[in-house]
VOKE-964908 format. One line per field, with one value per residue (C-alpha): residue number from 1; x, y, z. Coordinates in Angstrom, 1 decimal, padded with zeros to 4 digits. Each point is the difference from the previous one (the first is absolute). Layout:
# residues N
k: NUM  ...
xx: X  ...
yy: Y  ...
zz: Z  ...
***
This chain:
# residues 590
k: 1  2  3  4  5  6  7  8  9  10  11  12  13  14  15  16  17  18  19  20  21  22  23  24  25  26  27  28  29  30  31  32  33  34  35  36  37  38  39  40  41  42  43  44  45  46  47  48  49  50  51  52  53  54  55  56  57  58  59  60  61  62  63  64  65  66  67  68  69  70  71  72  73  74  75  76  77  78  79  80  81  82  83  84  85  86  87  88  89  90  91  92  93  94  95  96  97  98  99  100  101  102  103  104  105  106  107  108  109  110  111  112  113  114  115  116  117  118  119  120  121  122  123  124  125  126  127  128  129  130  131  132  133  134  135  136  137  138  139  140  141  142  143  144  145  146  147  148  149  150  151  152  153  154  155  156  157  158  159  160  161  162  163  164  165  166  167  168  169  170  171  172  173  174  175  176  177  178  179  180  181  182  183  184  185  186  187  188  189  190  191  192  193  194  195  196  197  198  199  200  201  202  203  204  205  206  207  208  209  210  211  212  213  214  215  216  217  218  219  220  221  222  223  224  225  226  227  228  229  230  231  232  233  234  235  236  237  238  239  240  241  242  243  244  245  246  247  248  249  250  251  252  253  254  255  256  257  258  259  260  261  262  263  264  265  266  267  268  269  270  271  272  273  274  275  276  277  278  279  280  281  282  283  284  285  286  287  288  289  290  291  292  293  294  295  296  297  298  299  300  301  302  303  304  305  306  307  308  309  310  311  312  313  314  315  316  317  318  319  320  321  322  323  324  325  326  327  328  329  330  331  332  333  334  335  336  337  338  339  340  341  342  343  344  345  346  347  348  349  350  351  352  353  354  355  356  357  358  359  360  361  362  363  364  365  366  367  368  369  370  371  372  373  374  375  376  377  378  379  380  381  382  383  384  385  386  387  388  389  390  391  392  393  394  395  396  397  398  399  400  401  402  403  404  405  406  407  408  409  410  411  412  413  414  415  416  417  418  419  420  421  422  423  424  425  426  427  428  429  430  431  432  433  434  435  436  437  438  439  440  441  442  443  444  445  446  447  448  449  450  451  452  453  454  455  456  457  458  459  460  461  462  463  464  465  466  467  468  469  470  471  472  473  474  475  476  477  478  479  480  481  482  483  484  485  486  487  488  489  490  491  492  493  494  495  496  497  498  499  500  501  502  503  504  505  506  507  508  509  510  511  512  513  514  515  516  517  518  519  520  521  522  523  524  525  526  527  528  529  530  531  532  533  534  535  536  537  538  539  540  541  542  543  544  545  546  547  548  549  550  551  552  553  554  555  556  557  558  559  560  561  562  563  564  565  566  567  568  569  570  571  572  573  574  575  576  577  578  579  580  581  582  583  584  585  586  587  588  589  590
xx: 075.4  001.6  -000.9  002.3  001.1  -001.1  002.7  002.0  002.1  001.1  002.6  001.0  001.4  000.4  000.2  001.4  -001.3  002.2  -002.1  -000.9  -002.4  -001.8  -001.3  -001.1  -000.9  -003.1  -000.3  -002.9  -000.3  -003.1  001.6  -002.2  -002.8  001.4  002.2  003.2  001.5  003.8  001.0  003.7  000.6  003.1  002.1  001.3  002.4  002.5  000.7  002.6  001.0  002.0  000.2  -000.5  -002.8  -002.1  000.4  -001.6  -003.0  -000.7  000.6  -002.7  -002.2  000.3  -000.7  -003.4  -001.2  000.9  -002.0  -002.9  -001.9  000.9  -001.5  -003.3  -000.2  000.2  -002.9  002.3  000.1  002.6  -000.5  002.6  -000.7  001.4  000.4  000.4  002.2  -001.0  -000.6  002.6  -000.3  -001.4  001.8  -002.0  001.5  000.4  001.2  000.0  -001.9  -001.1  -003.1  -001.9  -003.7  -002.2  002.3  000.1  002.5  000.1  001.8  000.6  000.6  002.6  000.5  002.6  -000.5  001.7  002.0  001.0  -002.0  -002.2  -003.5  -002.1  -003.0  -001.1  -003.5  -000.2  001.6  -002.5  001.3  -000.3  000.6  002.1  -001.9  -002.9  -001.1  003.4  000.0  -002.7  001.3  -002.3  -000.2  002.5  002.6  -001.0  000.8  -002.0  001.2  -002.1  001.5  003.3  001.3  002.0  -001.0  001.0  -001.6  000.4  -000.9  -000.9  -000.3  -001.0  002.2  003.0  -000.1  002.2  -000.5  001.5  -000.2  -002.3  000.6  -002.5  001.1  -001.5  -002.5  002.8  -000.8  -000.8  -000.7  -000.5  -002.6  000.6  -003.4  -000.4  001.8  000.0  -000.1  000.1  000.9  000.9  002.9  000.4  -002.4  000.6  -001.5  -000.9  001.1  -001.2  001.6  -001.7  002.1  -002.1  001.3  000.4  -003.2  -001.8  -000.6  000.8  001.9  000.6  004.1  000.2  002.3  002.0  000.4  003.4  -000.8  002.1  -000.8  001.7  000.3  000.4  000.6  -003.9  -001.4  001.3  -001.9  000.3  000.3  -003.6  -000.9  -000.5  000.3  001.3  000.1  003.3  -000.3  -002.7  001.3  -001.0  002.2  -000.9  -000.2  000.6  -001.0  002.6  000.0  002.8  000.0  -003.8  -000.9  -002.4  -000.1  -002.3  000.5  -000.6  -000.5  000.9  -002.1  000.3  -001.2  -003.5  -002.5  -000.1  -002.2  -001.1  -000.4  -002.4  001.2  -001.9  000.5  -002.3  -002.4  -002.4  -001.6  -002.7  -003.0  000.5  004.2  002.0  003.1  002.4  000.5  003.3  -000.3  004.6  000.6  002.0  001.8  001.2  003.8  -000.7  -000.4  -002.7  -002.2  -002.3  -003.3  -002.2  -001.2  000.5  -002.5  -003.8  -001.8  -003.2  -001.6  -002.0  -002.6  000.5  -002.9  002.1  003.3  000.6  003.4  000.7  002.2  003.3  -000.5  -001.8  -002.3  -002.7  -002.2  -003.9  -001.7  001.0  001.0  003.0  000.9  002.6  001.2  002.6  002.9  -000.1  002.4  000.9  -002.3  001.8  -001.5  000.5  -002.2  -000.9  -002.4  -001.7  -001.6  -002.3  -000.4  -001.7  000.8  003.1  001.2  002.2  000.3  000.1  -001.2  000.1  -002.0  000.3  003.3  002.9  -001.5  001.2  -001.0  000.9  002.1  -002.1  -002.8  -001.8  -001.0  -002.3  001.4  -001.5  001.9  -002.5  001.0  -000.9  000.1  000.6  -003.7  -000.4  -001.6  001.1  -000.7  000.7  003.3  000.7  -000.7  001.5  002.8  003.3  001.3  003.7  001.9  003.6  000.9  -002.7  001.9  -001.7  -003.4  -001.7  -002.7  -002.3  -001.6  -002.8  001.8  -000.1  003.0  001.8  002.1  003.2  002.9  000.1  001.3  -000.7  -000.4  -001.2  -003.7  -000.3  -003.3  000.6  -001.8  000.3  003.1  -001.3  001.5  -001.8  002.5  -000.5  002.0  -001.2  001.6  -000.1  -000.2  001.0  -002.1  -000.2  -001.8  -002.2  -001.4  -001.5  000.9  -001.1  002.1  -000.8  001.3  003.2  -002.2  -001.9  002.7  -000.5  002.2  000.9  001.1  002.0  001.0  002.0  -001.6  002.8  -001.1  002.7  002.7  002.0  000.0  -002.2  000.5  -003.8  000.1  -002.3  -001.8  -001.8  -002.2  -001.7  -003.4  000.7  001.0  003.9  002.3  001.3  002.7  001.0  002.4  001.0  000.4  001.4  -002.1  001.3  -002.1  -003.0  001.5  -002.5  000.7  -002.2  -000.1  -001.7  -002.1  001.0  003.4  001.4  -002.0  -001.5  002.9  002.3  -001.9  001.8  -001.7  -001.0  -004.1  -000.8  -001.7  -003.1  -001.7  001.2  000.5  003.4  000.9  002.2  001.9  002.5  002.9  003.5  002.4  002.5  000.5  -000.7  001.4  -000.6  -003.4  000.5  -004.0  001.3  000.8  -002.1  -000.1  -003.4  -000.2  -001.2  -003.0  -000.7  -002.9  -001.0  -002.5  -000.5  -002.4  -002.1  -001.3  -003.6  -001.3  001.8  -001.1  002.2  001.6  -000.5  -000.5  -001.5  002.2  -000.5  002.0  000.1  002.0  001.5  -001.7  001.8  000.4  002.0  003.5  000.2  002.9  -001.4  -000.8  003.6  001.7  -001.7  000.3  004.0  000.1  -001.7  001.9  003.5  -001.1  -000.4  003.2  002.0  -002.1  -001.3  003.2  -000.8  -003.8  -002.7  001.6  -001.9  001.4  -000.7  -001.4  000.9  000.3  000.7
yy: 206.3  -001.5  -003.6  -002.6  -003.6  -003.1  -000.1  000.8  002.2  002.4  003.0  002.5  003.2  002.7  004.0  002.0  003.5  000.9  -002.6  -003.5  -000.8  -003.6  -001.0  -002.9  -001.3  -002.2  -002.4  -001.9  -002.5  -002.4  -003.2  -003.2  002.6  001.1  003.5  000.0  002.7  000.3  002.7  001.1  002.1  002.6  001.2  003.3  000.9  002.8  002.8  -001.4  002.4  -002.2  -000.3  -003.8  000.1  002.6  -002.2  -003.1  001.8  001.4  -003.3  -001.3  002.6  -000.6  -003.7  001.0  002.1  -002.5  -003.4  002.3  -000.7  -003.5  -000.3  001.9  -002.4  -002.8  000.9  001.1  003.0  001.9  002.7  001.7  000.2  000.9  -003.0  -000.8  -002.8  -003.7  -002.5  -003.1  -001.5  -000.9  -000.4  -002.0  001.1  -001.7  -002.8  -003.3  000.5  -002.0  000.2  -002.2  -000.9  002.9  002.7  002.2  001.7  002.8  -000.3  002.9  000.3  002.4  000.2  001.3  001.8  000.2  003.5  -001.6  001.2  -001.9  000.4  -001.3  -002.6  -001.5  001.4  -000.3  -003.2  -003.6  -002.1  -003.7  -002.9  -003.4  -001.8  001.7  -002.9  001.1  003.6  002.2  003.4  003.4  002.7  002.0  -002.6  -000.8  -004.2  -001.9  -003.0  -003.2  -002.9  -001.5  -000.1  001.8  002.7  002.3  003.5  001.7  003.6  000.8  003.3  -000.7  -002.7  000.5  -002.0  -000.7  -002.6  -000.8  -003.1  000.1  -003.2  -000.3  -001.5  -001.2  002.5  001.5  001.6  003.6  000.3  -001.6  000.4  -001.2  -001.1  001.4  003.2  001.3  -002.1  -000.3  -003.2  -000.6  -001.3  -003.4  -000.4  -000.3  000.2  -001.0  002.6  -000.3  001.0  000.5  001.0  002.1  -001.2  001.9  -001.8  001.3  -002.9  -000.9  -002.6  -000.8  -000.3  000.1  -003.7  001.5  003.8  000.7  001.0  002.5  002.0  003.4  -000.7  -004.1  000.9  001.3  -002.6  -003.1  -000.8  -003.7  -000.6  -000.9  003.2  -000.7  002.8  -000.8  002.7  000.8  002.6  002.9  002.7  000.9  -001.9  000.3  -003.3  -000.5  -002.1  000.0  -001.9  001.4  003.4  000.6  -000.1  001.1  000.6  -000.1  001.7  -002.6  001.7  -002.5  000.6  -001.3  -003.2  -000.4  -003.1  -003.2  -002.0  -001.1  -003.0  -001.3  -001.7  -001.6  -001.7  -002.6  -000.2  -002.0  002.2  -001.7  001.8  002.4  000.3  002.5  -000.3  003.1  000.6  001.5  002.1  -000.4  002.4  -001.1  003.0  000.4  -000.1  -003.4  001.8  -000.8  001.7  -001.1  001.7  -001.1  003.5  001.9  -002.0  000.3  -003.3  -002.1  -002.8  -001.7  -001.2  002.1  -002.5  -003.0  002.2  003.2  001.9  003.3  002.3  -001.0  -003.6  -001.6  -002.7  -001.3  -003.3  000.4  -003.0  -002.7  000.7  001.2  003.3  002.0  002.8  002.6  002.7  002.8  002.8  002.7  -001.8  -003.7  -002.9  -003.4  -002.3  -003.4  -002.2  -000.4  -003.0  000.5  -003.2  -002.1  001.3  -001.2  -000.8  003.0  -001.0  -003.0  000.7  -002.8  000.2  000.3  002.0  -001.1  -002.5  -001.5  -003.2  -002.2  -002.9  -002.8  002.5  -000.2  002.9  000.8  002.2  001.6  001.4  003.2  001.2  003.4  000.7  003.1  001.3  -000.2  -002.8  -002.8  -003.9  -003.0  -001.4  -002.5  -003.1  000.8  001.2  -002.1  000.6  -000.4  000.3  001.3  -002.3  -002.9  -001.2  002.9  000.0  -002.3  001.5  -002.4  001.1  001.1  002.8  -002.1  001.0  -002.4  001.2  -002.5  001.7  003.2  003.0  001.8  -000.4  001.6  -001.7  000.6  000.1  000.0  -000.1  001.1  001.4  002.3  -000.6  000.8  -000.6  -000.3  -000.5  -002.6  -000.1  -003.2  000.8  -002.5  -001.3  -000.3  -002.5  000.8  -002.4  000.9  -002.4  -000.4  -001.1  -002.6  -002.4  -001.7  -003.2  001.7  001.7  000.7  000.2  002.0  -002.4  001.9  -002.5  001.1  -001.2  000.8  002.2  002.1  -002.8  000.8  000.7  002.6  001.9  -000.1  003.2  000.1  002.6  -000.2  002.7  -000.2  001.0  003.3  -000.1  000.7  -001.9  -002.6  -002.4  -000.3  -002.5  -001.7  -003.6  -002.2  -002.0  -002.2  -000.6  -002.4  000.2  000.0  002.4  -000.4  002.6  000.3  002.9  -000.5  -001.3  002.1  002.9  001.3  -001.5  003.1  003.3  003.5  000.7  -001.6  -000.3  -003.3  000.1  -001.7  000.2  002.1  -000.8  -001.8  001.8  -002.3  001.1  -001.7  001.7  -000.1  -002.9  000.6  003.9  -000.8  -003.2  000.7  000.8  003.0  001.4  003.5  000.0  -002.1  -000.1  -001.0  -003.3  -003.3  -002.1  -001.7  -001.7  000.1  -001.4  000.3  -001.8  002.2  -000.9  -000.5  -001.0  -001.4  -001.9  -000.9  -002.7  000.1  002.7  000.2  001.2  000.9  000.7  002.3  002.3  002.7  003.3  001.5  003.9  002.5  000.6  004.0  001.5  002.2  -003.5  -001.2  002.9  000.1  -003.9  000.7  003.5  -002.3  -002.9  002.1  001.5  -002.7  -001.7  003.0  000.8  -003.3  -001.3  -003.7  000.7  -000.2  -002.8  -002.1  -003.7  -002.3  -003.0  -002.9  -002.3  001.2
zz: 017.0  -003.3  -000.9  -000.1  -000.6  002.0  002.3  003.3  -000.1  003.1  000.3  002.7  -000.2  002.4  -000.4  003.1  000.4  003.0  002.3  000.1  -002.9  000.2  -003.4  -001.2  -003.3  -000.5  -003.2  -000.5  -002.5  -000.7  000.4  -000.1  001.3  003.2  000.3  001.7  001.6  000.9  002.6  000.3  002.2  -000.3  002.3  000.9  -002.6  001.2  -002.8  -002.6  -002.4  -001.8  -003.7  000.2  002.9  -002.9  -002.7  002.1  001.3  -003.7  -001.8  002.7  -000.7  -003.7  000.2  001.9  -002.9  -002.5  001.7  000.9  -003.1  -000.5  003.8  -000.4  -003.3  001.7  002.5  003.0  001.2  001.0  003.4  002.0  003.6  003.9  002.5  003.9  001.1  -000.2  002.6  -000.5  003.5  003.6  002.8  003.4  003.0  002.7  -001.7  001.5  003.3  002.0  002.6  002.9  -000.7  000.8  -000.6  -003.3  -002.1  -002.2  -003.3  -002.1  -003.7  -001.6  -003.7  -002.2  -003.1  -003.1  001.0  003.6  001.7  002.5  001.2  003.1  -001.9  003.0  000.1  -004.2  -000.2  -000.2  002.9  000.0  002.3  -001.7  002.7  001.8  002.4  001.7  -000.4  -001.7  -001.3  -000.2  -002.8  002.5  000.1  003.3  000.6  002.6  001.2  -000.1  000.7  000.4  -003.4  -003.2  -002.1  -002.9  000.2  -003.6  -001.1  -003.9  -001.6  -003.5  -001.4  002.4  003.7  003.0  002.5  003.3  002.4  003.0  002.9  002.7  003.2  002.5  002.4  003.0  003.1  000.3  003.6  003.4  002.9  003.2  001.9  002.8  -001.1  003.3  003.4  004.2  001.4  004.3  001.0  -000.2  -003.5  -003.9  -002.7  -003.5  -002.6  -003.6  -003.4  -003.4  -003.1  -002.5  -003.4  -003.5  -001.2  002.8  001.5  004.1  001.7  003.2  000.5  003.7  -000.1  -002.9  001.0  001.9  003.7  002.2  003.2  001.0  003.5  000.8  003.8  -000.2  -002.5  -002.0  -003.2  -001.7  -004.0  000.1  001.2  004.0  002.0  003.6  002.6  002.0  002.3  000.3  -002.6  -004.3  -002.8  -003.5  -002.2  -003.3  -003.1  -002.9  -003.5  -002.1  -000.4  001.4  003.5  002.8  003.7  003.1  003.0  003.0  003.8  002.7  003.2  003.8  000.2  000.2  001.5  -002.3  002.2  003.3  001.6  002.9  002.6  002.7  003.6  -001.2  -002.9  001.8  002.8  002.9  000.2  002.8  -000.9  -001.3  -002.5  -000.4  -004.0  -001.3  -003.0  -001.1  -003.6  -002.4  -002.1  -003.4  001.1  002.0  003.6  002.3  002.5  003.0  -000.9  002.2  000.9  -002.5  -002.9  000.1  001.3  -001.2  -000.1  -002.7  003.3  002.6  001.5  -000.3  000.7  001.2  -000.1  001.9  -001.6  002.2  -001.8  002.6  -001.7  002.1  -000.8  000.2  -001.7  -001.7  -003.7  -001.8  -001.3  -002.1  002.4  -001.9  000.9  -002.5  -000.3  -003.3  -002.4  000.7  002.3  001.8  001.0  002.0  000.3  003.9  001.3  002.8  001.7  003.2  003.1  001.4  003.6  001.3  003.9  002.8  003.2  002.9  003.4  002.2  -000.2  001.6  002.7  003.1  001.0  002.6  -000.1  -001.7  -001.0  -003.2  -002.0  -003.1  -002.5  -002.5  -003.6  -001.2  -003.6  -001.1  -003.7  -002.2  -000.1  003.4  000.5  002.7  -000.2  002.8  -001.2  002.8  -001.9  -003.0  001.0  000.6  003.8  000.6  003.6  -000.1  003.0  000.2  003.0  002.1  -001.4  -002.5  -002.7  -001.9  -003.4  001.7  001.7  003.6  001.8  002.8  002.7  000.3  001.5  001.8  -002.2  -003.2  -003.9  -002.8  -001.6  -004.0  -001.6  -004.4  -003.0  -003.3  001.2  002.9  003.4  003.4  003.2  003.6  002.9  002.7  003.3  001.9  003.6  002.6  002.4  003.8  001.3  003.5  002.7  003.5  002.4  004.0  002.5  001.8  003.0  -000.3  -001.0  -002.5  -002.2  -003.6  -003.3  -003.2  -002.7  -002.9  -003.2  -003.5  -002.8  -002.0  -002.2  -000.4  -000.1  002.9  003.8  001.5  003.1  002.3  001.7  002.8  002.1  003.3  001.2  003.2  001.0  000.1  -003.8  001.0  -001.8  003.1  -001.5  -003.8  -001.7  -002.9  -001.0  -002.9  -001.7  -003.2  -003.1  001.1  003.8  003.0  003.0  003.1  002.5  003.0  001.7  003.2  000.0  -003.0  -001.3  003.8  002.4  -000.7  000.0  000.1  003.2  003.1  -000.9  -001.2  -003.8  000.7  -003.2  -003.3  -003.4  -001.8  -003.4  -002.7  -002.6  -001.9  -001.5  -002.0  001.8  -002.9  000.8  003.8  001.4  003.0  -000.5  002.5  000.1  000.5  -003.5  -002.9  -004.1  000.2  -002.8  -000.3  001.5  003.0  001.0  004.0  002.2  003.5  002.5  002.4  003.6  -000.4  003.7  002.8  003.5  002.5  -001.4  -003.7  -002.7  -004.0  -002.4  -003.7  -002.7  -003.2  -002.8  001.0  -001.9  -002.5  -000.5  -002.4  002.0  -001.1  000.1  003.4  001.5  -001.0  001.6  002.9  000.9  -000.9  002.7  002.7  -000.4  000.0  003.1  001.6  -000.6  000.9  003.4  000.8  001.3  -001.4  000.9  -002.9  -001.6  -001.4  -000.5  -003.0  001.2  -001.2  -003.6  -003.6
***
């Protein structure tokens, strides 16, 4: 080295040997105690033979030699040396980026050197953030967003930088799940599907409200924006969550509708020891159809001791209580509540059945009630009697039935809405008396009166037999409400017999029939009806010249229909053979 002066002073020069030569010359002068050293860097110089390009690099060269002492004197030093290019500057790509929190970005630094060249200094370069609560930067160049915000990221290799902007935006979706991913509903159901986004920061929300919903097949199932599912028809359609560009699907099958529910039905819920109510299981399905199941579902009962059911639905009350009795069926069930309560009257029976009873009879009835365990109990007093026609038969409260008019009605025992019936048949009446002829001076009567009962005229059909029980003479007579008719035995009822032998003694039958239908109370044919009330006076002893009489009621007896027919046969024969013969006459009065 050769000294010289206290200075700066710096030169270049270049020598080309056929090839590029880089030279440099370094100068170093002590200046306030600190050496500085100036680089210049040549460039390729292309041989120049030229006159004027020889004098230029040998007046150069010439220079050099000459300051070399003054330098060294000075304390500098004076060194010739080889170089490689010079870094001048950094370049951050990308520039101006922008990110959503939770997401990163890689920078990269490129620098240029001095000869143009340019050089990958990520990994050597010092990274730094302008603003690391927003964005925090590693040794790699690798950003990582913090929070919403702005930031410079800027590389530095020695004393040369380059910076680029860095936004962080708010955290964006990255994907969607759809809950359940994967589903079977019946026909007739929907439902709930739910979306949750997955956002850049990692963190989960749920966006079924805000997600975009669509199906693939609508004719198999509709889906509403909030993510309701509703079934169509029995098929697969796939649904789908979208939010911009992200989405997500589930597949939803669509099955034949199954069994919602089932409801108990009864005949009544409150069941008399001793009754039965029929249950009806009906199944409601997903698609709104319903179904009797009454035999198909499994039946019990919470007490089978209060209630029992049988397995066709058949509940049966045991004790007095209540309990829950269910239909079950394919994991769903109904159910009702059964009362089991007092014994309750089922039945009305009235005896005797169907009586007859005379004309003016009186007969007891009596109202049994039989209840639905069994058991029977006297209802006749409690009971409240009704007659359909009370003009043919009255009944009291007691159950005490009245014979009034000859014919038939219908006799209702009720309570607590139970009816017993009867029929009562009112028969007529004949009314009998012997009799004993007597003398012409010791005759005797028959006295026949209408009390009016029935309102109207009555026809008094009479019938004589003789002592040998054959029927001599028969007739009939008028008599008017509250009239009097007076006949007499020997003049009227035996004065006419069919044949020639006297009636000496025999008996005198009475029975008073329809004058409305009959007029003129012809005895061959009768409506048996009414009331009459006879007497007749009897021949009690006799002596030549006078004779003791007494007097009483005729006896009454059920007219039968056999009776009736036979009196009408007789009679009829008699008018048509007895050529005015075995008529008897009416007497006299009414």
């Amino acid at each position: 080295m050769l000294p010289v002066m206290d200075g700066t002073i710096g030169f270049v020069w270049s020598l080309e040997h056929g090839a590029r030569m880089i030279q440099k010359v370094v100068i170093r002068i002590p200046q306030e105690r600190e050496p500085s050293v100036f680089t210049f860097l040549s460039t390729q110089l292309k041989p120049r033979p030229d006159p004027e390009w020889l004098l230029r690099r040998g007046l150069c060269l010439a220079l050099l030699i000459l300051l070399s002492p003054c330098l060294v004197g000075c304390g500098g030093t004076v060194a010739m040396t080889s170089s490689t290019p010079q870094l001048t500057a950094l370049e951050v790509s990308p520039q101006n980026s922008t990110i959503a929190l939770g997401q990163t970005m890689q920078f990269k630094a490129t620098g240029e050197f001095s000869d143009g060249s340019s050089k990958d200094e990520t990994s050597t370069a010092v990274w730094t953030s302008s603003n690391s609560g927003v964005a925090s930067v590693a040794a790699t160049g690798l950003a990582t967003s913090l929070s919403v915000g702005n930031a410079r990221m800027t590389a530095s290799v020695g004393t040369i930088s380059g910076s680029t902007a860095l936004a962080v935006a708010k955290s964006s979706i990255v994907s969607i799940a759809i809950d359940p991913s994967a589903l079977s509903i019946p026909l007739g159901a929907a439902a709930q599907l739910k979306a949750t986004a997955t956002y850049t920061d990692k963190s989960t929300q749920d966006v079924t409200n805000s997600v975009t919903w669509a199906t693939s097949r609508p004719d198999i199932a509709v889906v509403s924006s909030s993510g309701l599912a509703a079934s169509k028809s029995v098929g697969a359609a796939s649904i789908t969550a979208t939010s911009g560009s992200i989405n997500a699907s589930c597949k939803l099958n669509v099955l034949p509708p199954a069994l919602a529910s089932i409801a108990v039905e009864a005949t009544r819920s409150t069941i008399p020891l001793g009754a039965t109510a029929q249950l009806t299981a009906v199944g409601t399905y997903t698609n709104g159809s319903a179904q009797n199941l009454t035999k198909s579902v499994t039946w019990s009962s919470a007490s089978d001791l209060v209630v029992s059911v049988s397995s066709t639905g058949v509940a049966d009350a045991r004790k007095l209580g209540t309990s829950v009795v269910t239909a079950a069926t394919a994991g769903i069930s109904g159910s009702i509540t059964l009362t089991a309560s007092p014994a309750a009257l089922t039945s009305i029976s009235i005896s005797p059945a169907n009586p007859a009873i005379p004309l003016t009879a009186s007969l007891q009835l009596a109202a049994t009630g039989t209840f639905t365990d069994g058991s029977t109990q006297n209802l006749t007093s409690s009971a409240t009697w009704e007659v359909v026609n009370a003009a043919i038969v009255s009944v009291s409260g007691a159950g005490g039935a009245t014979a009034l008019e000859v014919g038939s009605t219908a006799v209702d025992a009720t309570l607590a809405g139970i009816t017993g019936s009867t029929t009562i048949t009112v028969q007529p009446i004949a009314a009998v008396s012997y009799f004993t002829a007597g003398q012409a001076n010791a005759d005797t009567t028959l006295r026949i009166t209408n009390p009016g009962a029935s309102g109207g005229n009555l026809c008094a059909m009479v019938y004589v037999f003789d002592q040998d029980q054959q029927m001599a003479e028969c007739c009939g007579c008028r008599i008017s409400p509250d009239g009097l008719r007076t006949l007499s035995f020997n003049k009227d009822l035996t004065a006419n017999p069919l044949t020639d032998t006297p009636t000496t003694t025999g008996t005198v039958m009475l029975v008073t029939a329809d004058y409305a239908s009959n007029p003129a109370c012809n005895a061959a044919s009768i409506t048996p009806t009414g009331l009459g009330i006879a007497w007749a006076t009897h021949l009690q002893a006799f002596a030549t010249e006078t004779a003791v009489t007494s007097e009483e009621s005729l006896s009454q007896t059920p007219l039968s229909a056999t009776v009736s027919a036979a009196l009408q046969s007789q009679c009829l024969f008699i008018q048509q053979l007895g050529s005015g013969r075995g008529i008897c006459s009416c007497g006299s009065g009414d």
